[in-house]
Structure formats: C-alpha cells, structure tokens
C-alpha positions as CSV (number, residue, x, y, z in Angstrom):
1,X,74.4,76.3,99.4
2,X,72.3,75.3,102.5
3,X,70.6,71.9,101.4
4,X,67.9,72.6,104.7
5,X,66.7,75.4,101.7
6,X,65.0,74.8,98.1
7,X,66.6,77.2,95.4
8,X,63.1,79.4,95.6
9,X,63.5,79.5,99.7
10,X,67.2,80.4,99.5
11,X,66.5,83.1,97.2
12,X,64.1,84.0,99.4
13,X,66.0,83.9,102.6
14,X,68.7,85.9,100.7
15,X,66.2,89.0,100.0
16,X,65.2,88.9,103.3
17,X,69.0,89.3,104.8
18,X,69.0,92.6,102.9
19,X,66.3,93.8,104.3
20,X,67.2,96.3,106.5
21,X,68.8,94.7,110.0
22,X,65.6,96.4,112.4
23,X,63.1,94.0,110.2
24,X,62.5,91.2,112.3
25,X,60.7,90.1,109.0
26,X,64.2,88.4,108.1
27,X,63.8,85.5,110.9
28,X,61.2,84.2,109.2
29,X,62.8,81.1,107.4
30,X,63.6,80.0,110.5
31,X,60.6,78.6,111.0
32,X,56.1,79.4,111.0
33,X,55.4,77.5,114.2
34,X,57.4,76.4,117.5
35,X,57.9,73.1,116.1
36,X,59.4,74.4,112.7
37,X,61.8,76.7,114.9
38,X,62.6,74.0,117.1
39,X,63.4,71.7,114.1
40,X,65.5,74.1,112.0
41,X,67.3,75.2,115.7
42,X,68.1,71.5,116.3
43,X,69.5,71.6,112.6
44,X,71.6,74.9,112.8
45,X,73.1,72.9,116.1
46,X,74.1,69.8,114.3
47,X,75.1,71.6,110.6
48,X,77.7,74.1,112.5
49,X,79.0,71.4,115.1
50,X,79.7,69.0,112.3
51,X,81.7,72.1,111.0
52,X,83.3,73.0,113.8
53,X,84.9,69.1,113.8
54,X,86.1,69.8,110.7
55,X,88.2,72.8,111.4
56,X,90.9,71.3,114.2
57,X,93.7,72.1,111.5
58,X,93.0,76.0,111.9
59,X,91.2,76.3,114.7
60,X,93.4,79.1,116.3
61,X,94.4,80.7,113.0
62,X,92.0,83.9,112.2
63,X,90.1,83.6,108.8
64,X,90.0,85.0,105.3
65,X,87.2,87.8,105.4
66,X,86.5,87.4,108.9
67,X,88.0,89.1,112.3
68,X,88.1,85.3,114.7
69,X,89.3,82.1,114.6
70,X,86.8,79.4,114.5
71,X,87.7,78.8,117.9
72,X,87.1,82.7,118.8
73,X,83.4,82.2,116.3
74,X,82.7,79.2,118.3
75,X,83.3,80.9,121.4
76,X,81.1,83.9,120.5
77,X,78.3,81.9,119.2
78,X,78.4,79.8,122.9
79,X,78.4,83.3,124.4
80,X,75.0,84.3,122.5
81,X,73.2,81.0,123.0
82,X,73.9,80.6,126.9
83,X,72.7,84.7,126.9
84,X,69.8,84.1,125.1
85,X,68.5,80.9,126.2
86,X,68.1,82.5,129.5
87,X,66.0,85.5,127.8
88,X,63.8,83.2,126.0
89,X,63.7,81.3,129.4
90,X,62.4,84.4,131.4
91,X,59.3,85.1,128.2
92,X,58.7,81.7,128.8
93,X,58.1,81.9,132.6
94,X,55.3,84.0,134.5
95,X,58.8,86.0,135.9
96,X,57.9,90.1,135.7
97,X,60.0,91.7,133.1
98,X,61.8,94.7,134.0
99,X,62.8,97.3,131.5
100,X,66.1,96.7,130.4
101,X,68.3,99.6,128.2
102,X,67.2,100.0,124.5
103,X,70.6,100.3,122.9
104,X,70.8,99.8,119.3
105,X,73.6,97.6,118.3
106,X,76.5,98.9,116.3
107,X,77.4,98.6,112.8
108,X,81.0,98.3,110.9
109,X,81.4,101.7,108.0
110,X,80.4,98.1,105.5
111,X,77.0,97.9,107.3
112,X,78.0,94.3,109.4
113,X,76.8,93.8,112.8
114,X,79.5,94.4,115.4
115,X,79.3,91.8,118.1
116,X,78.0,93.8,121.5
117,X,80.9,93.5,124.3
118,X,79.4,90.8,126.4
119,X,79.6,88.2,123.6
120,X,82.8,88.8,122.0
121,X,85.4,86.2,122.2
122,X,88.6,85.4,124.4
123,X,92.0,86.5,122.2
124,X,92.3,82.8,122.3
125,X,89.3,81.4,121.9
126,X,87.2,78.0,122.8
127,X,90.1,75.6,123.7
128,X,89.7,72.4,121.2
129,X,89.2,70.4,124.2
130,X,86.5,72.1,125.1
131,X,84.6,71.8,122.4
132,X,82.4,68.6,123.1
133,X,81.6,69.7,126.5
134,X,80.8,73.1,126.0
135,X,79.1,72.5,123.0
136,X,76.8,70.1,124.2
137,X,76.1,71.7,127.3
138,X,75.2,74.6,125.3
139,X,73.2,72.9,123.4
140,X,71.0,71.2,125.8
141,X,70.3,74.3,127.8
142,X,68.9,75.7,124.7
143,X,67.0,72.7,123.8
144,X,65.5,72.8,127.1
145,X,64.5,75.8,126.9
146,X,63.2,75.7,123.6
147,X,61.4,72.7,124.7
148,X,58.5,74.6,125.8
149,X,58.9,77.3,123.1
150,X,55.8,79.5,122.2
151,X,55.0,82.8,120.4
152,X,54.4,85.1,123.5
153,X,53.0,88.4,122.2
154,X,53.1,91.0,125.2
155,X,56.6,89.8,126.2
156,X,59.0,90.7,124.9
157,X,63.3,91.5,125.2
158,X,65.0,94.1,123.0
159,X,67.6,93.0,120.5
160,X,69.6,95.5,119.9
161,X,69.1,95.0,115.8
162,X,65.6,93.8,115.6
163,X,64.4,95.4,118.2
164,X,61.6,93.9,120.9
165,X,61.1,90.0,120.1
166,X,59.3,87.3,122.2
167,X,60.7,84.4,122.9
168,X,60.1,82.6,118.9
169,X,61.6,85.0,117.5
170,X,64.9,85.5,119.9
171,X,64.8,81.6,119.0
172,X,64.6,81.8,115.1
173,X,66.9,84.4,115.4
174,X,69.6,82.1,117.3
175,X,69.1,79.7,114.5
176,X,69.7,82.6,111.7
177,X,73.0,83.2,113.9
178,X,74.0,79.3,113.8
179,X,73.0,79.3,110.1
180,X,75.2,82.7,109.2
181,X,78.3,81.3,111.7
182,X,78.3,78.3,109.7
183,X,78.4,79.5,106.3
184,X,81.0,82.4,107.3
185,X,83.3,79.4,108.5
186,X,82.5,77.2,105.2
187,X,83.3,80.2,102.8
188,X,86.9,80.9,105.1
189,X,87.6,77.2,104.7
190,X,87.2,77.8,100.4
191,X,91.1,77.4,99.1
C-alpha cells in the first residue's frame, strides 16, 4: 500500500475511487490547500520516477492486466502532465478563457477510463534514454506552474470525467493520475 496514506486515509481514498468518475469529490486526498497539493504532487513525481528506474528490464514488454509498456505508461503520463500544466497555467493567468468542447471521456464495457486520443502513447513508447530528460523537464514545467497554484473558482477547464475544474483540482487530479500509474506498474511488476 501507499505509505504517503494511514490505513483510515487509504480506506478512505479507496471509497472515494468508486465513487462514480464525474465526482470531482474523489481528488480530495490529494490535498486541502495549495501547499498540500503541491506536496503530495511533488511526491507522486518522485514515488513513480523511482519506479519507473526500476522497470529497465521490461520497459518495452506490455504488462499483466494492463494495455502499455511502462515505457508506453510513462509516455502517456508525460503526455497528460505537459497538457495539463499548460491548462492549469492559463486558470492561473488573467488570459480569457474560451469555451472549449464539453466531450465526456469514454469508458471500457469494465467501466475504466479510456485514455482520450491526444495522450495515448507511441506503439513504442518513451525511449529509456529519454527518460531523465523528459522526465525532468516534465517535471519542472509542472512544478513551475504549480508554483503559483491557487483554488480559482470562476475558472475553470472541462475534464472530460470530472467535468469543469480550476486549476487545484486539474492539479490534485494530475497527482491522483501519478498515484494510479504508479500502483498499476507496482501490481504488473507482482511475480
């Protein structure tokens, strides 16, 4: 289990990932206040690079239970973060928001999100070589970002599983992706 979590706030965190996926209510571990989401963000970065250093042996083989490679999850999961750390950049900002399409995301017949086109992976993946650099360029644009991270009610960017969020919530919800990457790649790694 995640030791970021106490046995009452996994359990907790558990009943609020089967809530259904349009509750925004479920990013709530992820943090109260800008500093907690920037904390448990920073955390979700370092717990699933450490990971991803782990996995060199396989890094191009597809998983038990899951549809990538962790070089195709780690791809994906750079994908989301550069995307979104430019959303959370433009609720940060004074920039006018325009009114983007309000498509709801799609799910699999066993009720799992499907990844939306833009941020699925290469057939190949994140070369291993690449993983430092992008990685920590990744990282540092978010951090950036998040630097200056605030609840900003009246702005907002649709997800299309939770909906409209401002800019803490697109940020706790990065950190439940991190946090649900990770543990998908520590379960495939189980002999």
């Amino acid at each position: 289990m995640d030791a970021g979590l106490t046995a009452p706030g996994r359990a907790a965190y558990t009943a609020r990932m089967t809530r259904p996926l349009s509750d925004p209510a479920v990013l709530a571990p992820m943090g109260a206040t800008p500093e907690d989401v920037r904390a448990r963000l920073e955390r979700e970065f370092d717990l699933l690079e450490a990971h991803l250093r782990t996995r060199q042996d396989d890094w191009t083989r597809t998983q038990p239970g899951r549809d990538w490679s962790p070089a195709q999850e780690a791809e994906h999961v750079l994908k989301i973060n550069d995307s979104i750390a430019r959303g959370v950049g433009l609720l940060l900002s004074e920039r006018e928001l325009r009114p983007t399409p309000q498509t709801p995301g799609e799910l699999t017949p066993d009720g799992r999100r499907v990844a939306p086109p833009h941020t699925r992976p290469s057939e190949t993946g994140l070369a291993w070589a690449d993983l430092d650099g992008s990685w920590a360029q990744s990282r540092a644009g978010f951090l950036n970002v998040a630097a200056g991270l605030r609840a900003t009610p009246g702005r907002t960017l649709w997800h299309p599983f939770f909906g409209e969020l401002d800019a803490l919530d697109w940020t706790r919800m990065v950190a439940a992706h991190l946090y649900q990457h990770r543990k998908a790649l520590e379960r495939s790694a189980q002999p």
